[in-house]
Backbone atoms as SQL, in Angstrom:
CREATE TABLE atoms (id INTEGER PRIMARY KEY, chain TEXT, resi INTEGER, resn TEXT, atom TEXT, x REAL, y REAL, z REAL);
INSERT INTO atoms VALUES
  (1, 'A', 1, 'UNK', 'N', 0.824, -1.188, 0.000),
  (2, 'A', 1, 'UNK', 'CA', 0.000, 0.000, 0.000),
  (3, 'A', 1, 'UNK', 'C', 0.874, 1.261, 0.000),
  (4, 'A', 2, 'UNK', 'N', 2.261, 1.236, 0.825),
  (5, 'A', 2, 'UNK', 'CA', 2.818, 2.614, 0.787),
  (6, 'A', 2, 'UNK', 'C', 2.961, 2.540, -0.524),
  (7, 'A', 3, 'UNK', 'N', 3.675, 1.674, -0.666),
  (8, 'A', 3, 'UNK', 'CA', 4.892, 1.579, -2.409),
  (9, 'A', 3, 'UNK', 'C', 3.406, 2.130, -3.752),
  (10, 'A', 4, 'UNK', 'N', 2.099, 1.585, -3.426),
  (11, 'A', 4, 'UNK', 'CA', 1.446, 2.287, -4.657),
  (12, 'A', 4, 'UNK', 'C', 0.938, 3.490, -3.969),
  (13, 'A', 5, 'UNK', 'N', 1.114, 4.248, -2.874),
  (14, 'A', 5, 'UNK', 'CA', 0.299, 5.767, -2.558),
  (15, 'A', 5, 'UNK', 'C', 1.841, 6.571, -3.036),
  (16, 'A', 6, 'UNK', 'N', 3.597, 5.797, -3.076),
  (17, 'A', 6, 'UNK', 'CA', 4.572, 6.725, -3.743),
  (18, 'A', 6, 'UNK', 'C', 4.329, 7.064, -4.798),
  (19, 'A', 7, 'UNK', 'N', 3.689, 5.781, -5.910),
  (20, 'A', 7, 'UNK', 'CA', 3.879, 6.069, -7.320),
  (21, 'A', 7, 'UNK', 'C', 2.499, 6.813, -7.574),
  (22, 'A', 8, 'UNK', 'N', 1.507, 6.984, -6.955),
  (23, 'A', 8, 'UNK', 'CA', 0.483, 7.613, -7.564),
  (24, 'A', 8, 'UNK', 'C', -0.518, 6.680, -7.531),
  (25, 'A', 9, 'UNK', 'N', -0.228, 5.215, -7.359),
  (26, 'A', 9, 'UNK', 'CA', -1.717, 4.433, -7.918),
  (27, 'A', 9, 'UNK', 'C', -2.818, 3.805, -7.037),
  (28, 'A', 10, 'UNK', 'N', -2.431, 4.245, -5.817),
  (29, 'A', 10, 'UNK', 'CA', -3.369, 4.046, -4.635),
  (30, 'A', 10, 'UNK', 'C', -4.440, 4.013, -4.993),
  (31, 'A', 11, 'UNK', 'N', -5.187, 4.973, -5.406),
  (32, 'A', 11, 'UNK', 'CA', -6.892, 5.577, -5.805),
  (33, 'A', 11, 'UNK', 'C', -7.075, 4.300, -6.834),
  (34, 'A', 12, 'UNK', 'N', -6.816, 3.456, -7.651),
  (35, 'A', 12, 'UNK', 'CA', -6.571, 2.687, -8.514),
  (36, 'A', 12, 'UNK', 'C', -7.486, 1.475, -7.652),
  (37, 'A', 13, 'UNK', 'N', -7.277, 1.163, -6.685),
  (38, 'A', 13, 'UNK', 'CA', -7.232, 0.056, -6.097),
  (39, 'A', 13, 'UNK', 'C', -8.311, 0.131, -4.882),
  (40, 'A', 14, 'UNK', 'N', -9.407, 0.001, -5.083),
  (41, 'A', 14, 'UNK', 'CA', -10.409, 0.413, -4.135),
  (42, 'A', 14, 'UNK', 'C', -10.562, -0.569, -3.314),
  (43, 'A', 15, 'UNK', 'N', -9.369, -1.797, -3.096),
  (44, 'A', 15, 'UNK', 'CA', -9.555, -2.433, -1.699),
  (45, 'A', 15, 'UNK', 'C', -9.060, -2.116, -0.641),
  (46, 'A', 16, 'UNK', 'N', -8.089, -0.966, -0.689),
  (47, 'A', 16, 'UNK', 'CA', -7.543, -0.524, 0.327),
  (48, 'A', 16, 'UNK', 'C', -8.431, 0.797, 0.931),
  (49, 'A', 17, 'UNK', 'N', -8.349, 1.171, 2.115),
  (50, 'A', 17, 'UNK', 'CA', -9.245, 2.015, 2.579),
  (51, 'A', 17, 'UNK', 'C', -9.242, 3.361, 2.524),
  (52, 'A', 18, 'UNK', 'N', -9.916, 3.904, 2.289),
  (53, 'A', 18, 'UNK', 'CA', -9.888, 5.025, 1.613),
  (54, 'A', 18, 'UNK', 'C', -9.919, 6.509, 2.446),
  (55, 'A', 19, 'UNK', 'N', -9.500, 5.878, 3.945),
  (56, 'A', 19, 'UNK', 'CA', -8.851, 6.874, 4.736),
  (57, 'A', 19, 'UNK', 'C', -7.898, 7.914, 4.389),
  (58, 'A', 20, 'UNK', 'N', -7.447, 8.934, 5.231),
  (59, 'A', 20, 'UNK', 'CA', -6.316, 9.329, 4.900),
  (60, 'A', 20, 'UNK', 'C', -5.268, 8.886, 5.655),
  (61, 'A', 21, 'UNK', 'N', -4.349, 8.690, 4.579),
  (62, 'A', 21, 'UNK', 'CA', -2.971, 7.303, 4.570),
  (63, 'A', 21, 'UNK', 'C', -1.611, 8.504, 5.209),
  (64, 'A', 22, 'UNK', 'N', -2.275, 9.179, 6.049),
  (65, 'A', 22, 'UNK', 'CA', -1.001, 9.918, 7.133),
  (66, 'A', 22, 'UNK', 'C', -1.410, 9.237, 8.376),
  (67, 'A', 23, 'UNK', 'N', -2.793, 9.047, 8.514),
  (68, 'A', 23, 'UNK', 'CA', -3.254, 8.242, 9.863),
  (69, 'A', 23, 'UNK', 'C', -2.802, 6.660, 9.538),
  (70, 'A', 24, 'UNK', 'N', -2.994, 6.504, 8.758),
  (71, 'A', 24, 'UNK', 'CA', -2.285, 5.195, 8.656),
  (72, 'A', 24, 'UNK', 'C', -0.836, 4.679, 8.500),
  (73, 'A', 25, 'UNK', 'N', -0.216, 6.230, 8.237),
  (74, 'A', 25, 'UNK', 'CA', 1.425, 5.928, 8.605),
  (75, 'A', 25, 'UNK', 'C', 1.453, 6.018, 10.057),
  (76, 'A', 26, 'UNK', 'N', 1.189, 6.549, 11.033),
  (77, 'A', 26, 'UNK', 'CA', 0.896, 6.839, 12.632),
  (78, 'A', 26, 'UNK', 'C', 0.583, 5.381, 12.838),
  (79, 'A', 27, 'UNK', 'N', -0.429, 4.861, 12.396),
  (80, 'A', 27, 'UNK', 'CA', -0.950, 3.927, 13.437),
  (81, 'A', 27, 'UNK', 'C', 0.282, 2.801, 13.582),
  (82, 'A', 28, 'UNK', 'N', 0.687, 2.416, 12.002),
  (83, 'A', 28, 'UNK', 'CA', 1.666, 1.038, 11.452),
  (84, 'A', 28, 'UNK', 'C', 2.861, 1.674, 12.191),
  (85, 'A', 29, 'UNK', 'N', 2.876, 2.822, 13.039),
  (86, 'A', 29, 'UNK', 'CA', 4.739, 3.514, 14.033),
  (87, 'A', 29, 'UNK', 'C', 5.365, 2.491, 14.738),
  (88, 'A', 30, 'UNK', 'N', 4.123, 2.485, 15.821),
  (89, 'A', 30, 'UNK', 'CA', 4.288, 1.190, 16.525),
  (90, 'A', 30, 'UNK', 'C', 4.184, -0.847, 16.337),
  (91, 'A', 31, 'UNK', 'N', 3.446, -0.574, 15.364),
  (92, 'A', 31, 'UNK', 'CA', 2.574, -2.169, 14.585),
  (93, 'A', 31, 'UNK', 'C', 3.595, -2.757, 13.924),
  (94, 'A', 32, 'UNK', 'N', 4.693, -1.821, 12.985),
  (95, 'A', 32, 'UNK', 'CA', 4.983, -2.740, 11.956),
  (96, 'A', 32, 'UNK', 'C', 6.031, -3.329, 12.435),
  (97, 'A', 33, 'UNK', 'N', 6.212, -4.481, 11.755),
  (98, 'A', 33, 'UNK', 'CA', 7.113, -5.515, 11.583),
  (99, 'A', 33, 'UNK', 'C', 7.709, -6.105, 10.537),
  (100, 'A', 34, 'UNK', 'N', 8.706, -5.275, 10.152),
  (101, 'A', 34, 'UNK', 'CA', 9.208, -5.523, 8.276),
  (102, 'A', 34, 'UNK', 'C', 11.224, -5.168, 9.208),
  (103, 'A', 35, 'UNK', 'N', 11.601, -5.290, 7.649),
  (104, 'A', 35, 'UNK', 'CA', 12.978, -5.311, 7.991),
  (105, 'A', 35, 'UNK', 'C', 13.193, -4.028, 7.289),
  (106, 'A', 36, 'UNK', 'N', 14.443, -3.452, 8.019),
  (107, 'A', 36, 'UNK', 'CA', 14.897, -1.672, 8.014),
  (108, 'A', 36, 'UNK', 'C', 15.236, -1.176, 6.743),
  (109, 'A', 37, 'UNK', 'N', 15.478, -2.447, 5.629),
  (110, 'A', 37, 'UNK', 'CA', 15.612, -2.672, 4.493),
  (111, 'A', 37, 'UNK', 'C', 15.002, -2.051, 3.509),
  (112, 'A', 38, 'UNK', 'N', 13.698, -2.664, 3.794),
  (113, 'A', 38, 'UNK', 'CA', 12.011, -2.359, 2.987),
  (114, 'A', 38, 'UNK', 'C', 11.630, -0.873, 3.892),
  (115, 'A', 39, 'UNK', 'N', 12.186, -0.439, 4.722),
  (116, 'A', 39, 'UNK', 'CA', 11.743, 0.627, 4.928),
  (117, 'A', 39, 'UNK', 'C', 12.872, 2.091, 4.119),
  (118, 'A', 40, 'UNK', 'N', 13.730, 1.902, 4.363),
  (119, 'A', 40, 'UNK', 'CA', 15.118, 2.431, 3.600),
  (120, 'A', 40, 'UNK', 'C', 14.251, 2.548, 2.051),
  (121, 'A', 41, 'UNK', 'N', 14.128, 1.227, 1.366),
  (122, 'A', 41, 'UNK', 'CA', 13.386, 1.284, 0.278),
  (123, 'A', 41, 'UNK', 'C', 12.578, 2.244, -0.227),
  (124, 'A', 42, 'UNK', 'N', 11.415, 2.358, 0.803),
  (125, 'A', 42, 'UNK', 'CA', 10.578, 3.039, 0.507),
  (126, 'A', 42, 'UNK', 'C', 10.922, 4.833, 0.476),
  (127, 'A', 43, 'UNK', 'N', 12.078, 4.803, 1.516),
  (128, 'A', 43, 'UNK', 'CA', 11.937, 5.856, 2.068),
  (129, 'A', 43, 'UNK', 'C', 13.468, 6.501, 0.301),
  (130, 'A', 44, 'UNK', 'N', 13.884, 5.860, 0.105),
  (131, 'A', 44, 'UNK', 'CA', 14.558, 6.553, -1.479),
  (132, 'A', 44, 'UNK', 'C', 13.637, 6.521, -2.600),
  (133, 'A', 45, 'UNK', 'N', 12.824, 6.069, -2.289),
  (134, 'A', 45, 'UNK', 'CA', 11.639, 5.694, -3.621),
  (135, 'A', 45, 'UNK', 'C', 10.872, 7.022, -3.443),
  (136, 'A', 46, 'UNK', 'N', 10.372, 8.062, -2.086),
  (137, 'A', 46, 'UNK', 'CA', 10.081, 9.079, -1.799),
  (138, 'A', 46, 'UNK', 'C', 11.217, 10.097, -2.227),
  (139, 'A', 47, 'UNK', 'N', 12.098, 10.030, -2.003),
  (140, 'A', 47, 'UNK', 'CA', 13.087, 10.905, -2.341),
  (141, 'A', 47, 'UNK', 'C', 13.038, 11.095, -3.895),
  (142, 'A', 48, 'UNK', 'N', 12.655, 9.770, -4.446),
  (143, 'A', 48, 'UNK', 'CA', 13.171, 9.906, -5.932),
  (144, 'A', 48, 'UNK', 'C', 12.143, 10.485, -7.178),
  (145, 'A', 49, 'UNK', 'N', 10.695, 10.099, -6.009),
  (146, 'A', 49, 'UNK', 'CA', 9.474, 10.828, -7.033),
  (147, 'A', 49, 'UNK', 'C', 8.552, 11.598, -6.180),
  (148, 'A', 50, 'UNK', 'N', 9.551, 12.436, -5.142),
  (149, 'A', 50, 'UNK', 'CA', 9.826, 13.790, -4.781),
  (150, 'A', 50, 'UNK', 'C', 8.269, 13.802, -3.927),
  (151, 'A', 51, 'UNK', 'N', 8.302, 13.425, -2.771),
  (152, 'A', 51, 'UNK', 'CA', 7.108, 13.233, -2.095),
  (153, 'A', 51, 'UNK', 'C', 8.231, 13.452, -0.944),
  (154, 'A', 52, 'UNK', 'N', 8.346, 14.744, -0.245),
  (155, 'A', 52, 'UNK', 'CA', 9.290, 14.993, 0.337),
  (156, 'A', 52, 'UNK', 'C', 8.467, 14.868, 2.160),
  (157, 'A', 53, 'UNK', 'N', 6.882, 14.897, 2.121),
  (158, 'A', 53, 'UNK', 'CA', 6.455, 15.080, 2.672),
  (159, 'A', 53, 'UNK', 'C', 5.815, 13.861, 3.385),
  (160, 'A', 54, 'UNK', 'N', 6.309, 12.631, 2.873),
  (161, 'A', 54, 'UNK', 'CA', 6.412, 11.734, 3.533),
  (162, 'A', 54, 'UNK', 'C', 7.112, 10.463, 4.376),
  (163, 'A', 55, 'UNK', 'N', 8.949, 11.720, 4.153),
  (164, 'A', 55, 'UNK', 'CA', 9.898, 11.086, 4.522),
  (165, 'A', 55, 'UNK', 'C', 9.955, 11.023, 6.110),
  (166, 'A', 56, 'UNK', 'N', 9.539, 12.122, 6.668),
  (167, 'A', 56, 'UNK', 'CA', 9.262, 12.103, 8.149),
  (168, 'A', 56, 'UNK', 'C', 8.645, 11.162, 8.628),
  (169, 'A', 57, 'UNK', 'N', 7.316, 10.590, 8.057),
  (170, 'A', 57, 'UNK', 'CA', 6.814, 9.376, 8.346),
  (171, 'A', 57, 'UNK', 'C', 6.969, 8.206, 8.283),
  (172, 'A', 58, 'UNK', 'N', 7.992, 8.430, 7.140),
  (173, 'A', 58, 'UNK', 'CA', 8.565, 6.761, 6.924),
  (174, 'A', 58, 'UNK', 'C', 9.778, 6.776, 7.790),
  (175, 'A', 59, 'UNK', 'N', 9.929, 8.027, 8.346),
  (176, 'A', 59, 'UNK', 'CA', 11.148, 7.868, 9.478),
  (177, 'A', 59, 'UNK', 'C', 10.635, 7.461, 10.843),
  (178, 'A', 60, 'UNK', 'N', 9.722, 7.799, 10.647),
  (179, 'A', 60, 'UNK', 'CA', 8.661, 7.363, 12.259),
  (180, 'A', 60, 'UNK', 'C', 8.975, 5.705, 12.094),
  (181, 'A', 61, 'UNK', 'N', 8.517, 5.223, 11.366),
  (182, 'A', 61, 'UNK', 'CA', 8.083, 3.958, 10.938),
  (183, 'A', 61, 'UNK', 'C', 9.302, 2.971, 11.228),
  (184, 'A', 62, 'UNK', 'N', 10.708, 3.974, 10.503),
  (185, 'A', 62, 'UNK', 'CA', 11.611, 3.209, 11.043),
  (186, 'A', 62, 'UNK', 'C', 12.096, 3.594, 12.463),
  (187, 'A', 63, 'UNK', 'N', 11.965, 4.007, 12.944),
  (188, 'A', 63, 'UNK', 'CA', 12.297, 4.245, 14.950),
  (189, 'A', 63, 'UNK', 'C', 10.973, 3.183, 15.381),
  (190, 'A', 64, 'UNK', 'N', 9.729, 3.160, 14.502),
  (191, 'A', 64, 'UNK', 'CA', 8.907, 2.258, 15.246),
  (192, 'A', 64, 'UNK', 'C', 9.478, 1.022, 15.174),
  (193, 'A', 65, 'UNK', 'N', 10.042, 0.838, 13.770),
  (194, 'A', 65, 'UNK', 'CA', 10.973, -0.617, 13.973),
  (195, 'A', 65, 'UNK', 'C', 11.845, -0.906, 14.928),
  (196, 'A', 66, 'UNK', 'N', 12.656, 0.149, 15.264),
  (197, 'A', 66, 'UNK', 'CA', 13.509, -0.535, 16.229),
  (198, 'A', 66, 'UNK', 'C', 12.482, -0.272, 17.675),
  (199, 'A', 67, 'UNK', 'N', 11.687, 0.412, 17.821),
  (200, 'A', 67, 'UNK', 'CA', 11.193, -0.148, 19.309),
  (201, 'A', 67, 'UNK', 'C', 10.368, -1.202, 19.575),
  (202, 'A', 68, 'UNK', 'N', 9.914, -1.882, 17.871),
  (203, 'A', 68, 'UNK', 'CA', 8.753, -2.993, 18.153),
  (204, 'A', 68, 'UNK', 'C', 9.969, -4.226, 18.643),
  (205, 'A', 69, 'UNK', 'N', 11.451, -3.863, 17.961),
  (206, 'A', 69, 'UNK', 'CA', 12.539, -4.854, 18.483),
  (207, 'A', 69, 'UNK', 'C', 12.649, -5.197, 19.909),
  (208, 'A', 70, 'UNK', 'N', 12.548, -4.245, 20.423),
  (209, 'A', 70, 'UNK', 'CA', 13.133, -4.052, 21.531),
  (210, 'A', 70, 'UNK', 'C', 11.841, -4.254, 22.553),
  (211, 'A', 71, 'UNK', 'N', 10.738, -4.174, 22.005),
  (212, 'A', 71, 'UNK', 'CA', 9.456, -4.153, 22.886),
  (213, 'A', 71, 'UNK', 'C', 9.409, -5.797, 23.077),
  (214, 'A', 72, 'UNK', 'N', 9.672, -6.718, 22.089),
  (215, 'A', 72, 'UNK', 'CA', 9.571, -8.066, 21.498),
  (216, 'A', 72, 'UNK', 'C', 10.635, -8.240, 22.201),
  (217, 'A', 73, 'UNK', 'N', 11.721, -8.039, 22.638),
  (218, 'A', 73, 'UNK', 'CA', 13.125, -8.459, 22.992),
  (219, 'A', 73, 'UNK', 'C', 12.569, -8.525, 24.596),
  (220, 'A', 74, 'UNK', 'N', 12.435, -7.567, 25.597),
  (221, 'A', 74, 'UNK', 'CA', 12.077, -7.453, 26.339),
  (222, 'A', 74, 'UNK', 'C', 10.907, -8.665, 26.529),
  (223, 'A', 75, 'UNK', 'N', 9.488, -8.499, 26.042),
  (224, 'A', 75, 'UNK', 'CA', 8.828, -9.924, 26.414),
  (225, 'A', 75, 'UNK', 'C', 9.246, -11.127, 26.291),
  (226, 'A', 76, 'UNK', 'N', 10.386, -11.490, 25.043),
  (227, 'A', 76, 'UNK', 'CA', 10.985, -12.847, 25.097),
  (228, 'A', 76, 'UNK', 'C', 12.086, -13.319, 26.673),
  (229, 'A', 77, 'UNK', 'N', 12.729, -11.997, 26.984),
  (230, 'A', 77, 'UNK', 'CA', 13.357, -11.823, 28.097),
  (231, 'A', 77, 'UNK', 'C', 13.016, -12.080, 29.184),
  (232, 'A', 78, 'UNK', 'N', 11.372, -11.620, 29.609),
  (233, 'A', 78, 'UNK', 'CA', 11.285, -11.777, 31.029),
  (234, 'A', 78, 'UNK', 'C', 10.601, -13.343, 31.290),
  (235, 'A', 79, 'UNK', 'N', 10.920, -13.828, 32.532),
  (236, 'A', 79, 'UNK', 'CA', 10.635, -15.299, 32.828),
  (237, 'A', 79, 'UNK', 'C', 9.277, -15.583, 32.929),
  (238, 'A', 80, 'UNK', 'N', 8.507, -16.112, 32.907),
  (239, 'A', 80, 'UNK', 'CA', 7.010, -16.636, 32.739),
  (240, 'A', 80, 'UNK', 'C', 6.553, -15.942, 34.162),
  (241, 'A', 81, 'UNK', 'N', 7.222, -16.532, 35.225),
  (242, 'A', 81, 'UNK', 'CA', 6.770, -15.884, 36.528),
  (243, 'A', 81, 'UNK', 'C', 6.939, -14.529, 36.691),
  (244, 'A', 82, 'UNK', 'N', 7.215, -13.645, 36.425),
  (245, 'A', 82, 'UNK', 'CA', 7.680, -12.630, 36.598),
  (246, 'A', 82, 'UNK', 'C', 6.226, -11.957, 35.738),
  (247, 'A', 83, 'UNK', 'N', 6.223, -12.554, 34.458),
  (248, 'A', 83, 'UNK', 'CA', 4.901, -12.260, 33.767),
  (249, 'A', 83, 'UNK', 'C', 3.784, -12.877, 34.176),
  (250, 'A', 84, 'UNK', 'N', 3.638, -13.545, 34.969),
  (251, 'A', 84, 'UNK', 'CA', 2.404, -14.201, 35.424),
  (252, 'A', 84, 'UNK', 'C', 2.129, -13.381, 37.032),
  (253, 'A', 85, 'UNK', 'N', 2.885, -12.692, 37.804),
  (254, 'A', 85, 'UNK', 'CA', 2.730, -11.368, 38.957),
  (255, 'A', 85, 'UNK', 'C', 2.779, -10.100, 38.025),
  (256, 'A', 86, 'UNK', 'N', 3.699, -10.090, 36.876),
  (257, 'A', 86, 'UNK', 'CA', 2.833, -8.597, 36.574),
  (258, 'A', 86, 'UNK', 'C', 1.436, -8.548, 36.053),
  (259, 'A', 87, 'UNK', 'N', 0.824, -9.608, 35.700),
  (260, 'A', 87, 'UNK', 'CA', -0.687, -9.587, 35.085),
  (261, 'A', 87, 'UNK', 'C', -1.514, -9.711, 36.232),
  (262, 'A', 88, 'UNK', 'N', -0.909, -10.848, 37.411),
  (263, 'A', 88, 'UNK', 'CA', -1.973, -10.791, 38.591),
  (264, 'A', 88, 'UNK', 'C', -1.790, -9.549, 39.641),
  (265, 'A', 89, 'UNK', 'N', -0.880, -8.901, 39.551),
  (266, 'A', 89, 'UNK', 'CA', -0.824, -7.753, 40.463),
  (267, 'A', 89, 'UNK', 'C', -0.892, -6.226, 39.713),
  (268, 'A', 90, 'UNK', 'N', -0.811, -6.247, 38.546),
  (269, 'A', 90, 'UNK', 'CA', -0.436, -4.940, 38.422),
  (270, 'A', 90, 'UNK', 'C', -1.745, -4.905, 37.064),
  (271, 'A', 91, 'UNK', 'N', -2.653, -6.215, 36.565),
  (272, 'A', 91, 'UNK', 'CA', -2.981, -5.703, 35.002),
  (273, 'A', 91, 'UNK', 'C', -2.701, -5.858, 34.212),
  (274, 'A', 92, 'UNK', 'N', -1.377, -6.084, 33.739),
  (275, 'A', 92, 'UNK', 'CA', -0.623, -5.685, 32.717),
  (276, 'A', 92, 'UNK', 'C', -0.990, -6.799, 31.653),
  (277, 'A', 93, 'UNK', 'N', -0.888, -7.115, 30.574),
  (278, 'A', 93, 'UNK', 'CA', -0.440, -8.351, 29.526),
  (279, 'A', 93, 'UNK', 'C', 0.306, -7.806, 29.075),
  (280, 'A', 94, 'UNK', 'N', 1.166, -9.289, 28.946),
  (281, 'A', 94, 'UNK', 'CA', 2.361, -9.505, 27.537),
  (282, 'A', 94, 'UNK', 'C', 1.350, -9.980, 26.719),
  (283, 'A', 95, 'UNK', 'N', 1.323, -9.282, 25.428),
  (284, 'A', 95, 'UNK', 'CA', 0.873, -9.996, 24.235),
  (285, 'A', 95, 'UNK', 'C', 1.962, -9.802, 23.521);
C-alpha cells in the first residue's frame, strides 16, 4: 500500500481504505514488523518521485521498527513468573 500511494496508484485500487494514509502511517509507528531494508526502500523511492512530505513518516516507521525490536526483545526476556505477577498484580499483559 505505501509503495502504490509513492507512485500515484493508490486511488486505482479500491480495496484498500480510503482513509487518509497519514493516519495510517501513525498507526503502522508502533505495529509494523518488516525489515529496516524495505523501509530504507521506501523511504529513497520518496526521495526519488519527490514526495518529500512523507519522509518524516517513513522515518517514524523506522524508529517504530527498532522499538517494536526491543518491545519483542524485552517480552521474550522476562521469565514466565515474573509475567504471570505482573498480570496478577499490576494488570498488565504480555501480548
Amino acid at each position: 500500500m505505501i509503495y502504490l500511494h509513492l507512485i500515484g496508484k493508490l486511488i486505482t485500487y479500491p480495496i484498500f481504505p480510503k482513509s487518509n494514509i497519514l493516519i495510517l502511517y501513525l498507526r503502522w509507528f508502533f505495529n509494523i514488523n518488516v525489515e529496516y531494508d524495505f523501509i530504507m526502500r521506501f523511504i529513497k523511492r520518496a526521495v526519488a518521485v519527490r514526495k518529500f512530505g512523507l519522509i518524516p513518516l517513513l522515518l517514524l516507521m523506522y524508529i517504530g521498527q527498532f522499538i517494536y525490536h526491543i518491545k519483542y526483545k524485552i517480552r521474550t526476556s522476562i521469565p514466565y513468573e515474573i509475567k504471570y505477577w505482573i498480570r496478577k498484580r499490576l494488570g498488565i499483559g504480555f501480548t
